[in-house]
N, CA, C and O atoms as CSV, one atom per row, in Angstrom:
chain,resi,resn,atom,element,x,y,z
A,1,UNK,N,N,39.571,75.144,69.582
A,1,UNK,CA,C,38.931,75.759,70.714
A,1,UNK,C,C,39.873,76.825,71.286
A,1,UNK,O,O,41.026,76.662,71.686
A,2,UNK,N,N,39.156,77.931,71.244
A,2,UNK,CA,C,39.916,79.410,71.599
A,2,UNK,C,C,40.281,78.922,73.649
A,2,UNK,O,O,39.499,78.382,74.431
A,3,UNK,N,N,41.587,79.353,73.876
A,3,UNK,CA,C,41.977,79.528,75.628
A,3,UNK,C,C,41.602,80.590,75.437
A,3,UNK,O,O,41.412,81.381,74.513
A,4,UNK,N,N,41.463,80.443,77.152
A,4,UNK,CA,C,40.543,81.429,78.214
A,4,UNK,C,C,40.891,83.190,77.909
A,4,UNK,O,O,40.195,84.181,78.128
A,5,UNK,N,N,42.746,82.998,77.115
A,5,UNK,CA,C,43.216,84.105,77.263
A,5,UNK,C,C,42.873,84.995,75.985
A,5,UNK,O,O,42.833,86.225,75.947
A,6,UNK,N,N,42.601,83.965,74.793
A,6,UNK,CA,C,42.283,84.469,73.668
A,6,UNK,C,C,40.475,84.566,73.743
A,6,UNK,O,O,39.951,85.128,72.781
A,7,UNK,N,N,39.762,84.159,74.594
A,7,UNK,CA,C,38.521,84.171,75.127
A,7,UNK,C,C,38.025,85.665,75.345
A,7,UNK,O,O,37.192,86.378,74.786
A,8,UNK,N,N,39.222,85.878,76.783
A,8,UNK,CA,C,39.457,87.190,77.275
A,8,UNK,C,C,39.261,88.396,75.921
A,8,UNK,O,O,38.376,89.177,75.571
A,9,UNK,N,N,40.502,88.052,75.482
A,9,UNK,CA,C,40.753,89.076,74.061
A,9,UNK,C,C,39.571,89.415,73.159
A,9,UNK,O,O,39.251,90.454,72.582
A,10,UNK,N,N,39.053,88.260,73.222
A,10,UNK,CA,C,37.991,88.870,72.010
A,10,UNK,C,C,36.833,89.488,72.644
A,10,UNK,O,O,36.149,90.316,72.042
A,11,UNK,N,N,36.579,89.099,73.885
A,11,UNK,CA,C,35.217,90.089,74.753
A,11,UNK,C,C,35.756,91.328,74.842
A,11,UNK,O,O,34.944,92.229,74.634
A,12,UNK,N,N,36.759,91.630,75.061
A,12,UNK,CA,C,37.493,92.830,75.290
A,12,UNK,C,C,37.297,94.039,74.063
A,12,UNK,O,O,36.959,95.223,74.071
A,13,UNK,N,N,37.807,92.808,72.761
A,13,UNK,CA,C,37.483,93.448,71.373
A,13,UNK,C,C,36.021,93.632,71.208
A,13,UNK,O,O,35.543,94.648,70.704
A,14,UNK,N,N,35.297,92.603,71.655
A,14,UNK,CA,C,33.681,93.470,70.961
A,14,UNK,C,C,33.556,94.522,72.325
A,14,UNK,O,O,33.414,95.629,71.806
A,15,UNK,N,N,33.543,94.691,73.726
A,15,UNK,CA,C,33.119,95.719,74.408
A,15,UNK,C,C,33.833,96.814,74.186
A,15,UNK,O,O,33.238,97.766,74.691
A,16,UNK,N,N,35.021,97.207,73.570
A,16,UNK,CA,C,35.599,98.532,73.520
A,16,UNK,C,C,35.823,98.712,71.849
A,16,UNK,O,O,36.507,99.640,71.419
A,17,UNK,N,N,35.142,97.678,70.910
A,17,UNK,CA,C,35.073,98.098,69.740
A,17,UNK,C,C,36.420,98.457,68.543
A,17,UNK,O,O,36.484,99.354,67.702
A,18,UNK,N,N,37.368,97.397,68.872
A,18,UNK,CA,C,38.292,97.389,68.166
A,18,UNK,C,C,38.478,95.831,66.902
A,18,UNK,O,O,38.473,94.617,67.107
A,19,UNK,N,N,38.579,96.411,66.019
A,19,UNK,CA,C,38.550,96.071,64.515
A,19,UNK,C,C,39.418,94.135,65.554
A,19,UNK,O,O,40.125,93.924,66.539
A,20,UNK,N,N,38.812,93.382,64.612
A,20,UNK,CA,C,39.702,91.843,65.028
A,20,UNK,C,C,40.764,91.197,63.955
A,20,UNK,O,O,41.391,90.139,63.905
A,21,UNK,N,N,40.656,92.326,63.144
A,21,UNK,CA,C,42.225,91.691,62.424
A,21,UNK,C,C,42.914,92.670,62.561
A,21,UNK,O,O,42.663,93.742,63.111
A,22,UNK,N,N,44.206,92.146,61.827
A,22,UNK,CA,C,45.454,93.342,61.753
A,22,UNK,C,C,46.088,92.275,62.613
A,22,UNK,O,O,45.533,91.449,63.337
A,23,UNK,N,N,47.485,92.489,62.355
A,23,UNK,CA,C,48.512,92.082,62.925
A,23,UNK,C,C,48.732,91.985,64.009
A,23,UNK,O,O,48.980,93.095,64.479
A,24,UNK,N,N,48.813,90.717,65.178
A,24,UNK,CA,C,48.789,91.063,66.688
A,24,UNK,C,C,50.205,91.338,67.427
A,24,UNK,O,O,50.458,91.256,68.629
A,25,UNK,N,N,51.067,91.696,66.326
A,25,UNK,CA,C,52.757,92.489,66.804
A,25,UNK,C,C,52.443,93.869,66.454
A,25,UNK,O,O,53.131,94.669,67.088
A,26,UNK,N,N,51.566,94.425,65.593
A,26,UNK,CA,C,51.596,95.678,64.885
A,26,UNK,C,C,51.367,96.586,65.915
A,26,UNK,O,O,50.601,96.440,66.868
A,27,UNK,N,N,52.055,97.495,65.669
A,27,UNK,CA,C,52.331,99.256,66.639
A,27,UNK,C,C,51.401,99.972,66.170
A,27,UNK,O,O,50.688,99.837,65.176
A,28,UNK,N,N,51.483,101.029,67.249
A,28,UNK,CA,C,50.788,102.193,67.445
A,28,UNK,C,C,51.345,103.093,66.977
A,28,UNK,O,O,52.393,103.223,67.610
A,29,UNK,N,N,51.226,104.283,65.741
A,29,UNK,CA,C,52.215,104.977,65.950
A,29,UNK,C,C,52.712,106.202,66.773
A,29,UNK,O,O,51.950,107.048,67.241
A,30,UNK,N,N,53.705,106.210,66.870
A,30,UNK,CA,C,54.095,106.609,67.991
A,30,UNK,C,C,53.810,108.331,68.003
A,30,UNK,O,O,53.705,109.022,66.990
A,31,UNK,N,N,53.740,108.705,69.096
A,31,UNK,CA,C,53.365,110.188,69.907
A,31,UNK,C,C,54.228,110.997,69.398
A,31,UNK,O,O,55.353,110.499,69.373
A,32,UNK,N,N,54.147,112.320,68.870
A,32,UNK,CA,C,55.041,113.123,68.483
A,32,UNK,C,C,55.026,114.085,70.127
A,32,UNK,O,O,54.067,114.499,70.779
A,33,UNK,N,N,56.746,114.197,70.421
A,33,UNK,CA,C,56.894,114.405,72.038
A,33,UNK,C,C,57.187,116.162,71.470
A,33,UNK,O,O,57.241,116.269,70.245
A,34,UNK,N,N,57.302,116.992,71.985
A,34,UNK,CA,C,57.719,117.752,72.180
A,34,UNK,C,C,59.433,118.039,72.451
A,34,UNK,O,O,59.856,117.661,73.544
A,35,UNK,N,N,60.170,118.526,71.737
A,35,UNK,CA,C,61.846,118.532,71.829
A,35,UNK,C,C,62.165,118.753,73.556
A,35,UNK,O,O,61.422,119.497,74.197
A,36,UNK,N,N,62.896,118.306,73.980
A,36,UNK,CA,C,63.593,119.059,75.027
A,36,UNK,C,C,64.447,119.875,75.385
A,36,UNK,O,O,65.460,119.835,74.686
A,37,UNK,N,N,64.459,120.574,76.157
A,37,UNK,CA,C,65.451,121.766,76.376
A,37,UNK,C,C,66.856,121.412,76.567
A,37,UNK,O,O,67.197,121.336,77.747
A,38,UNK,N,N,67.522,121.238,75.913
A,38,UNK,CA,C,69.184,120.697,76.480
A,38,UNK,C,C,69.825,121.489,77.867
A,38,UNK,O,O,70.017,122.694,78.030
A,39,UNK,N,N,70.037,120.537,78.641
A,39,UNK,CA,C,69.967,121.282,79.928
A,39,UNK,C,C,71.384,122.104,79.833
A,39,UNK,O,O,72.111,121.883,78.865
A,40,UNK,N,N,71.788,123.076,80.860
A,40,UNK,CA,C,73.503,123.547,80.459
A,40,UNK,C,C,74.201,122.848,81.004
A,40,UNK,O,O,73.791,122.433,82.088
A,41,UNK,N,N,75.540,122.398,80.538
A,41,UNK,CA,C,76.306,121.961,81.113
A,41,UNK,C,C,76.952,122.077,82.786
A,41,UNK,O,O,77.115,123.144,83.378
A,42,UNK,N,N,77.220,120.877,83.275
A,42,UNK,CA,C,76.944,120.807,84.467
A,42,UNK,C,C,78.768,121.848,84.460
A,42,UNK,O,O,79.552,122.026,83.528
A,43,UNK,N,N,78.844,122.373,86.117
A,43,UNK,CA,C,79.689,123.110,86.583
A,43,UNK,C,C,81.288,122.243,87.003
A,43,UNK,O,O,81.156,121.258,87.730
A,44,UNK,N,N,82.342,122.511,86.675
A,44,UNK,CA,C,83.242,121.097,87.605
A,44,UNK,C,C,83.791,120.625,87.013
A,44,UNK,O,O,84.992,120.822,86.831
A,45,UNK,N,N,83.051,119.756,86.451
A,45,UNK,CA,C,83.650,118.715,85.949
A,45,UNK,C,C,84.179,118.114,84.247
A,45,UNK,O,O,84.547,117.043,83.764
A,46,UNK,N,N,83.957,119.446,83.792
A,46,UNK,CA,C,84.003,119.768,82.683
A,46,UNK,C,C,85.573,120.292,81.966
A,46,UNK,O,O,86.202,121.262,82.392
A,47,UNK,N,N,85.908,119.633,81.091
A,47,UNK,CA,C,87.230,119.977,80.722
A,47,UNK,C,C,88.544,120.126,81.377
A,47,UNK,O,O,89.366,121.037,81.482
A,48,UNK,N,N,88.408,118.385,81.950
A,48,UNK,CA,C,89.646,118.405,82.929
A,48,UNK,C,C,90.298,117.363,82.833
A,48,UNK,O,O,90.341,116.379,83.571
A,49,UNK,N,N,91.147,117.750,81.287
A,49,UNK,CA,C,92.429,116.438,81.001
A,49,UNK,C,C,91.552,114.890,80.590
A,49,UNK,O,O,90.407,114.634,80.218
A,50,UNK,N,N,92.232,114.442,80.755
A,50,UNK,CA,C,92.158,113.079,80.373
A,50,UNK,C,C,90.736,112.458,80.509
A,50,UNK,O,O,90.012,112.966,81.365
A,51,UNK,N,N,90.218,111.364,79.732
A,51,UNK,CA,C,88.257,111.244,80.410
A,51,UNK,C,C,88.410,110.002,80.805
A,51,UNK,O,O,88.191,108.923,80.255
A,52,UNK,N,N,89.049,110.476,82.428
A,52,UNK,CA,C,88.701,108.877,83.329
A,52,UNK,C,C,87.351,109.274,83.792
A,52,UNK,O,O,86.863,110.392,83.957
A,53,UNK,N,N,86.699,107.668,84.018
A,53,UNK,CA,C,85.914,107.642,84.835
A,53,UNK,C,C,85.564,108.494,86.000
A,53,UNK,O,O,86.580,108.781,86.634
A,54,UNK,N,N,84.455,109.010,86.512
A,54,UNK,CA,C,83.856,109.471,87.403
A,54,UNK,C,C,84.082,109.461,88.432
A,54,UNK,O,O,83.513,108.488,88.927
A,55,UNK,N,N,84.977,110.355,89.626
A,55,UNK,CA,C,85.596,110.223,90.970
A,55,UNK,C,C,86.967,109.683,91.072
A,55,UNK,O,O,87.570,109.427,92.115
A,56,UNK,N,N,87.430,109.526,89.720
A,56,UNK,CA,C,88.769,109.187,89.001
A,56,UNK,C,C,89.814,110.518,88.928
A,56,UNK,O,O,89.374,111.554,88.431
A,57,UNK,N,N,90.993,110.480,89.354
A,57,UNK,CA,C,91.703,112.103,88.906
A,57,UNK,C,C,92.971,111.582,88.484
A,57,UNK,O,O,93.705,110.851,89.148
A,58,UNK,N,N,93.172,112.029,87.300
A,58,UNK,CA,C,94.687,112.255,86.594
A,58,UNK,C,C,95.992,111.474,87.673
A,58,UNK,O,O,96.191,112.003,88.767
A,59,UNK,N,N,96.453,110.776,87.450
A,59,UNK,CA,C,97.357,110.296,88.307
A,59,UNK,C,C,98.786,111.229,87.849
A,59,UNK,O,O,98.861,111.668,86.701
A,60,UNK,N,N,99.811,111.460,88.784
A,60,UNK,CA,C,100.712,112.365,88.404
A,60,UNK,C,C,101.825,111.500,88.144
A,60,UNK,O,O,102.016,110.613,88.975
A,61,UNK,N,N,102.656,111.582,87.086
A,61,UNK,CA,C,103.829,110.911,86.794
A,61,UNK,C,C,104.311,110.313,87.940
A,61,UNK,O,O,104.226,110.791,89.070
A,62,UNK,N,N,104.907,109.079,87.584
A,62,UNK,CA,C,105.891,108.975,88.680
A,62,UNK,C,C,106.652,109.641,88.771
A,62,UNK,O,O,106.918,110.477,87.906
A,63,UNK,N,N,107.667,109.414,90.552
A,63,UNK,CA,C,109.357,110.325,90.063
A,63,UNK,C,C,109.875,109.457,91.277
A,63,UNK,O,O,109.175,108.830,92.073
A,64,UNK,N,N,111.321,109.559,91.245
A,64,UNK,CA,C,111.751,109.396,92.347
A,64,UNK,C,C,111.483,109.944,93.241
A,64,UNK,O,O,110.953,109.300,94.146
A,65,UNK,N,N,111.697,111.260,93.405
A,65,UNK,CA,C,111.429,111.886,94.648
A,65,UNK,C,C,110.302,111.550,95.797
A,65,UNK,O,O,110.386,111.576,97.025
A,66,UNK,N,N,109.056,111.177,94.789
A,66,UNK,CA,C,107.772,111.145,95.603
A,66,UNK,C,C,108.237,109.241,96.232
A,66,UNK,O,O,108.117,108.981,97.430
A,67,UNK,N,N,108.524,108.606,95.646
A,67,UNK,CA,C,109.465,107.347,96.189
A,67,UNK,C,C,109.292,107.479,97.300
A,67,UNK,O,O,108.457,107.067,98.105
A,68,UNK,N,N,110.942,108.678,97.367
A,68,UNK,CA,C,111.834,108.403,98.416
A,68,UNK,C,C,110.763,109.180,99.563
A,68,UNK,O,O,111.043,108.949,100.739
A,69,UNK,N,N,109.859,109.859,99.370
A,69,UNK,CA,C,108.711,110.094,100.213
A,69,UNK,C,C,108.076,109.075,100.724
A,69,UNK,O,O,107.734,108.763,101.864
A,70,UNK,N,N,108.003,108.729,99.955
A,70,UNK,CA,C,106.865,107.128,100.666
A,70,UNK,C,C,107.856,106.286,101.479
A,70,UNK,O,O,107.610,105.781,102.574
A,71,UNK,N,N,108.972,106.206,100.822
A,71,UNK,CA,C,110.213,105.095,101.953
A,71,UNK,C,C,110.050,106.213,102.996
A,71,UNK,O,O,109.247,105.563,103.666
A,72,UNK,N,N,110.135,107.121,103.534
A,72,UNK,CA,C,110.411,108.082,104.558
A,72,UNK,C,C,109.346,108.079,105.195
A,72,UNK,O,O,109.508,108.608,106.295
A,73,UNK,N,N,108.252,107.706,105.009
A,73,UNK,CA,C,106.577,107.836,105.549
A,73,UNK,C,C,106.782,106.002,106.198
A,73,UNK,O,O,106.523,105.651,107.349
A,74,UNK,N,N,107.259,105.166,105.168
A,74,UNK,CA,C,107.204,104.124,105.343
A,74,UNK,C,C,108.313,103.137,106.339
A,74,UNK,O,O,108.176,101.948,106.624
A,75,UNK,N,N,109.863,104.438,106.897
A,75,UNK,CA,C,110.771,103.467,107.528
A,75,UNK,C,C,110.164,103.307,109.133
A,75,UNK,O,O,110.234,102.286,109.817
A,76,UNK,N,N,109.445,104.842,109.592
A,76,UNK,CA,C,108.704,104.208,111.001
A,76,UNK,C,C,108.259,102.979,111.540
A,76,UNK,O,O,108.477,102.340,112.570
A,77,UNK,N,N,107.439,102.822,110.335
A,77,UNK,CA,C,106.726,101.951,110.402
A,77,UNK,C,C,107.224,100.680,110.294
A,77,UNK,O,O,106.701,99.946,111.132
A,78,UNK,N,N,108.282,99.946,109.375
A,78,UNK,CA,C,108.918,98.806,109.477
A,78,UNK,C,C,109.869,98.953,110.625
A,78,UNK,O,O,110.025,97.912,111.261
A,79,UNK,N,N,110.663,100.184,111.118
A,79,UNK,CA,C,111.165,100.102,112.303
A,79,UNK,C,C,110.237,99.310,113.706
A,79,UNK,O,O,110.418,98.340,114.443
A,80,UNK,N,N,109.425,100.137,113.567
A,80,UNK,CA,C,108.263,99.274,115.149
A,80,UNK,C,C,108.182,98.314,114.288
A,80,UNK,O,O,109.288,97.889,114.621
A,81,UNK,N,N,107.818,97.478,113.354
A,81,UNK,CA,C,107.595,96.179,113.103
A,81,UNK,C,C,109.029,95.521,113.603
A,81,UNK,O,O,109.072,94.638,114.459
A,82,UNK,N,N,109.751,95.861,113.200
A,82,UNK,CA,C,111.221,95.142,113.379
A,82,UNK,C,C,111.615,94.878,115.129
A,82,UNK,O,O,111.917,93.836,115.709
A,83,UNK,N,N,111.428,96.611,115.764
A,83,UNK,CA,C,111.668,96.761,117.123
A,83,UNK,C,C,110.485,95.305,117.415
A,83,UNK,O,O,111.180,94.299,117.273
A,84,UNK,N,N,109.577,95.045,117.626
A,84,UNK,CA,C,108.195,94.177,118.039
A,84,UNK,C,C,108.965,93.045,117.622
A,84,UNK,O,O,109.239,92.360,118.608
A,85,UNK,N,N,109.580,92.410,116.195
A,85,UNK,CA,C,109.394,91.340,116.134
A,85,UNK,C,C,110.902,90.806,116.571
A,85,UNK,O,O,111.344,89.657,116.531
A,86,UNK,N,N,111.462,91.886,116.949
A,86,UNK,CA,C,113.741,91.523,117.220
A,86,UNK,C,C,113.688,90.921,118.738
A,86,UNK,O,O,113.104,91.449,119.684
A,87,UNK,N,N,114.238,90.011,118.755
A,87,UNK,CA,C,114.560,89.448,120.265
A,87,UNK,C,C,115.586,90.158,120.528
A,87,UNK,O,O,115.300,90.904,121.464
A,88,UNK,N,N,116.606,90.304,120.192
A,88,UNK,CA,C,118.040,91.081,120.534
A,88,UNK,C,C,117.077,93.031,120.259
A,88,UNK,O,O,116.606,93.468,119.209
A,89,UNK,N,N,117.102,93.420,121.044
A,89,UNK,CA,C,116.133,94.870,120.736
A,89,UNK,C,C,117.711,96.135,120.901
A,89,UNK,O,O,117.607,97.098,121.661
A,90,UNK,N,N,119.021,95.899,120.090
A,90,UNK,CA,C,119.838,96.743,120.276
A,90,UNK,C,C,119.274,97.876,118.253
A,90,UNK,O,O,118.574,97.810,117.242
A,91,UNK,N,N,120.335,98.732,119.014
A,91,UNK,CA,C,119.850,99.681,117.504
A,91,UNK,C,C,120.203,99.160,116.267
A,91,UNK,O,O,119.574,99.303,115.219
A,92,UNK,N,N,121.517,98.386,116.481
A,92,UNK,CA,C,122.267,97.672,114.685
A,92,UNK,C,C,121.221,96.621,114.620
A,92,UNK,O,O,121.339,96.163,113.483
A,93,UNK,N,N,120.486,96.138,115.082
A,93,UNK,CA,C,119.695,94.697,114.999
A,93,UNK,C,C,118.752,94.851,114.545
A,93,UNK,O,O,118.175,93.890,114.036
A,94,UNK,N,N,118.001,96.541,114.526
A,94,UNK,CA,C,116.046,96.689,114.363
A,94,UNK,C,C,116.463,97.199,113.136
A,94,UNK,O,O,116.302,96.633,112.055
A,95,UNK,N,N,117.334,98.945,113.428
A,95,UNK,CA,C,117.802,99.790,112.378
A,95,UNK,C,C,118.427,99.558,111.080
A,95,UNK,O,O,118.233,100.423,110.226
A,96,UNK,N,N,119.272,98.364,110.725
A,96,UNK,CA,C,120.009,98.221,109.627
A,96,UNK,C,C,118.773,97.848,108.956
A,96,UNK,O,O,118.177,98.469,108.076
A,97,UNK,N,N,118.389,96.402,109.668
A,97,UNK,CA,C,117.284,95.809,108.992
A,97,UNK,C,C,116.457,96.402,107.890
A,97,UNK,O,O,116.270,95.943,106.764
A,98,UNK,N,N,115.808,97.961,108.643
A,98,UNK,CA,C,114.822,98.357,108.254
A,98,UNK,C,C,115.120,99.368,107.168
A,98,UNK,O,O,114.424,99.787,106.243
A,99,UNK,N,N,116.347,99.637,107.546
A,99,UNK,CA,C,116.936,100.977,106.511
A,99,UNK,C,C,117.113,99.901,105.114
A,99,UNK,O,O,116.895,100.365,103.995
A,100,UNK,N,N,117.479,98.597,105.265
A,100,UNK,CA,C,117.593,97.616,103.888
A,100,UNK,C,C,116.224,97.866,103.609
A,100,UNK,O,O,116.046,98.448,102.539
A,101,UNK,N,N,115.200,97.593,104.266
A,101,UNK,CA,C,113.748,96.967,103.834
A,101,UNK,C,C,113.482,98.386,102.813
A,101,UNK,O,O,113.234,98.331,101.609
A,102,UNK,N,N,113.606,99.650,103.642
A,102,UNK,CA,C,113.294,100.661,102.702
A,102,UNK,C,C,113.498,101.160,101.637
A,102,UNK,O,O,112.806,101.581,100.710
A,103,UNK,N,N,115.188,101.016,102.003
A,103,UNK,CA,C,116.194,100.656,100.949
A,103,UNK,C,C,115.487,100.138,99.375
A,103,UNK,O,O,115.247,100.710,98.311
A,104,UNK,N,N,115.289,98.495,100.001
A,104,UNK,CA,C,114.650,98.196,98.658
A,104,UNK,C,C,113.327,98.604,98.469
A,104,UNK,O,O,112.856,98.135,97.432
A,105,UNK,N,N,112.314,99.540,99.310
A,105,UNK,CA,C,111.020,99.653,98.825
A,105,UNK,C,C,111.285,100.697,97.761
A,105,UNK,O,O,110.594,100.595,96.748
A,106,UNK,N,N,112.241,101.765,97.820
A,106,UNK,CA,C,112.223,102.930,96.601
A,106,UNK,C,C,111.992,102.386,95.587
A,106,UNK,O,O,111.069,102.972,95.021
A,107,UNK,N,N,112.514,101.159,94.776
A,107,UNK,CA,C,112.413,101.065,93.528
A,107,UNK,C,C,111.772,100.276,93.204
A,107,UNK,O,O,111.505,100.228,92.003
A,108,UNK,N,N,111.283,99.399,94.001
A,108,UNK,CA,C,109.538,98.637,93.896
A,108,UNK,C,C,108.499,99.982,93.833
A,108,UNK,O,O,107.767,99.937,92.844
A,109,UNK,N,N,108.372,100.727,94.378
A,109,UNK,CA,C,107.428,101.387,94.813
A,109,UNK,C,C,107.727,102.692,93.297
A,109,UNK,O,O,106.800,103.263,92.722
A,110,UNK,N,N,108.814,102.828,93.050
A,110,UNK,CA,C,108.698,103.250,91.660
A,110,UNK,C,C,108.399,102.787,90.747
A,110,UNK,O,O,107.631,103.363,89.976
A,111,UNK,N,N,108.786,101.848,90.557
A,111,UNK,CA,C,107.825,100.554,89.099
A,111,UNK,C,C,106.779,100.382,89.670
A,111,UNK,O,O,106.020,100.748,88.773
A,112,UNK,N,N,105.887,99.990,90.811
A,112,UNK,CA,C,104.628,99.911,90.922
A,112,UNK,C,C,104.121,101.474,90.472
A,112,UNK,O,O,103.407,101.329,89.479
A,113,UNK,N,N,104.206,102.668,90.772
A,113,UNK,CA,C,103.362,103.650,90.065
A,113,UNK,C,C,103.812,103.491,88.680
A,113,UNK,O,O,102.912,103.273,87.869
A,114,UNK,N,N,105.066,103.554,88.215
A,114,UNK,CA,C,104.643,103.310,86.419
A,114,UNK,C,C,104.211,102.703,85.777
A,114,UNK,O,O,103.860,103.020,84.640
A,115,UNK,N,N,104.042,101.200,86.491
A,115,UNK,CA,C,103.267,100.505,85.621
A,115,UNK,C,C,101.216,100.475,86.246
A,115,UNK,O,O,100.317,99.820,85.718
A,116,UNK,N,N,101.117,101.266,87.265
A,116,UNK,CA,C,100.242,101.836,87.212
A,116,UNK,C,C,99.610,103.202,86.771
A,116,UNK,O,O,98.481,103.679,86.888
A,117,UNK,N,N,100.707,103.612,86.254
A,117,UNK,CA,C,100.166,105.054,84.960
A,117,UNK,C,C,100.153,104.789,83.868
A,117,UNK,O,O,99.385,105.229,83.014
A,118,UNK,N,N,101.378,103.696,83.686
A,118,UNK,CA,C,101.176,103.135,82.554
A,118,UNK,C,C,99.378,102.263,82.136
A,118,UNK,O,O,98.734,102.588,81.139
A,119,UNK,N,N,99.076,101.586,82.770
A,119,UNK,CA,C,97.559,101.156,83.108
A,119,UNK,C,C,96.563,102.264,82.928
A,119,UNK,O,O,95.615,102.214,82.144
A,120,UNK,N,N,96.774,102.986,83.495
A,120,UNK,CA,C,95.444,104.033,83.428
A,120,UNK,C,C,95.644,104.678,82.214
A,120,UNK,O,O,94.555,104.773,81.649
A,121,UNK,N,N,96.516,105.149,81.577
A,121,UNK,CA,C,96.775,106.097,80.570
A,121,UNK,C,C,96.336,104.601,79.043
A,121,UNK,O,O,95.966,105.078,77.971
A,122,UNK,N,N,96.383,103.809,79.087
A,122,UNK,CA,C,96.367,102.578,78.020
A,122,UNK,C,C,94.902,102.437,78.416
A,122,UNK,O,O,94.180,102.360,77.422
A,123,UNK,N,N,94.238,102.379,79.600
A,123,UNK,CA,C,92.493,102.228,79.395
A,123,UNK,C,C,91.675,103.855,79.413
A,123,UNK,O,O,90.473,103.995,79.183
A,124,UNK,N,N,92.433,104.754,79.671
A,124,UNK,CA,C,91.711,106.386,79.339
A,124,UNK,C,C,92.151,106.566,77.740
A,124,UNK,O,O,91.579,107.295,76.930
A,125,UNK,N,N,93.164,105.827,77.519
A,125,UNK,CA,C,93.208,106.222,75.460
A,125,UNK,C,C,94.352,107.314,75.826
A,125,UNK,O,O,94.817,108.040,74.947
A,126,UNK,N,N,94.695,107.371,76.925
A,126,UNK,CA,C,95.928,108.720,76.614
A,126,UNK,C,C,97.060,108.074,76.014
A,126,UNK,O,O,97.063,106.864,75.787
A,127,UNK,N,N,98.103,108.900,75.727
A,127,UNK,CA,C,99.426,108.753,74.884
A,127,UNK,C,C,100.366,108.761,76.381
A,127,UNK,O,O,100.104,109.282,77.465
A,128,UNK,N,N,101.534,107.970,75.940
A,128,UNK,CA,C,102.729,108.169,76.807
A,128,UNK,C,C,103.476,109.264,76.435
A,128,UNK,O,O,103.654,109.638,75.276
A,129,UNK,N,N,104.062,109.954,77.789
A,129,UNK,CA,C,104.844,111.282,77.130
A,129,UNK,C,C,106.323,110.976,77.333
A,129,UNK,O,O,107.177,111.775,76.948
């Protein structure tokens, strides 16, 4: 006994007059489309180094120098942390402190960018120079 759905199907087949055999996976063949116009290449973003991802830009070598930039951007700032957190608030007590802290950020803060260029350059397929 045919379901309701194969019921369906076959009223369908005698009112619009389609043949009841043939294969019920078998295709249509397909539409011949018309080619498309290859659009031009977009403006920008085209031929620029390395192929990171999208909103991604070339990271620039490390160096020291740019470091000792960031410790210099960065001793203010552990100074007021230090001044805020020093009970004794004289200058050898906040200042040494912080000139160590920076001290050691140069060369953390240099191995953290190389081994983050190192990273990007190993998943973009670039070469180390």
């Amino acid at each position: 006994m045919p379901t309701r759905k194969q019921q369906k199907r076959r009223a369908k087949r005698i009112v619009h007059g389609t043949p009841a055999t043939g294969a019920p996976n078998e295709r249509r063949p397909a539409r011949e489309r018309a080619p498309r116009a290859q659009a031009p290449p977009a403006k920008g973003r085209r031929g620029r180094g390395l192929g990171l991802r999208g909103g991604q830009r070339a990271l620039p070598e490390p160096s020291w120098q740019r470091s000792f930039k960031r410790a210099l951007i960065f001793l203010p700032v552990i100074i007021g942390l230090f001044y805020v957190a020093a009970d004794d608030r004289s200058v050898n007590a906040i200042v040494l402190p912080a000139v160590l802290a920076t001290a050691l950020f140069v060369p953390v803060d240099f191995w953290t960018a190389r081994m983050t260029q190192r990273l990007v350059q190993k998943r973009s397929g670039g070469t180390r120079s």
